[in-house]
C-alpha positions as CSV (number, residue, x, y, z in Angstrom):
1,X,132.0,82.9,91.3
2,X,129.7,85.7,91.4
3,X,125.3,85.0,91.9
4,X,124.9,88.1,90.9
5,X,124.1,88.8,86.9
6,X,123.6,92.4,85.7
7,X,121.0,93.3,83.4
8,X,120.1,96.4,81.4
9,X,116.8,97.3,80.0
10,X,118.7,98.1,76.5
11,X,119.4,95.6,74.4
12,X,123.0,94.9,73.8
13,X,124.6,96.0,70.3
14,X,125.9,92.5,69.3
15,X,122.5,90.5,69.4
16,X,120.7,93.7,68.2
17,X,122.6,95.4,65.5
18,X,121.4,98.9,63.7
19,X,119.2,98.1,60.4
20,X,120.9,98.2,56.7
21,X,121.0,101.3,55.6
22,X,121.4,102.5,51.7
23,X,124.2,105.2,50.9
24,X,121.7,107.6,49.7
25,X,119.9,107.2,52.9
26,X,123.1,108.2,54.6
27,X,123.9,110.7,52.5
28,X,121.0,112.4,53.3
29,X,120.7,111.6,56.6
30,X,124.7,112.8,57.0
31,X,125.7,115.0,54.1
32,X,128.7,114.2,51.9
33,X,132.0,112.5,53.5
34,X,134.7,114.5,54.7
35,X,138.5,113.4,55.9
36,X,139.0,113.7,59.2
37,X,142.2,115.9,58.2
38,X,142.6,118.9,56.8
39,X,144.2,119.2,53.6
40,X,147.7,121.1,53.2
41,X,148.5,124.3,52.0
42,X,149.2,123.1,48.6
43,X,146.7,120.7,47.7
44,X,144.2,123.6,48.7
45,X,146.3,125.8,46.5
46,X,146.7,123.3,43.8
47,X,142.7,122.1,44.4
48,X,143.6,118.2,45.4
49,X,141.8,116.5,48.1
């Protein structure tokens, strides 16, 4: 065993975590949600998402 502890002078994210947040706060904050993928060929052709 180990004496030594380490410490950080910011807060860890599991006793701390980020405030609640509303979607429209988000949406502003972030714009609208895109996938991470681009769509095909066809389901630009065709207007699908």
């Amino acid at each position: 065993m180990s004496s030594m502890s380490f410490r950080s002078s910011r807060p860890d994210g599991w006793i701390k975590p980020k405030a609640y947040s509303d979607a429209s706060l988000r949406f502003k904050a972030h714009g609208k949600i895109i996938p991470m993928e681009e769509p095909g060929f066809l389901a630009r052709l065709f207007g699908r998402r």
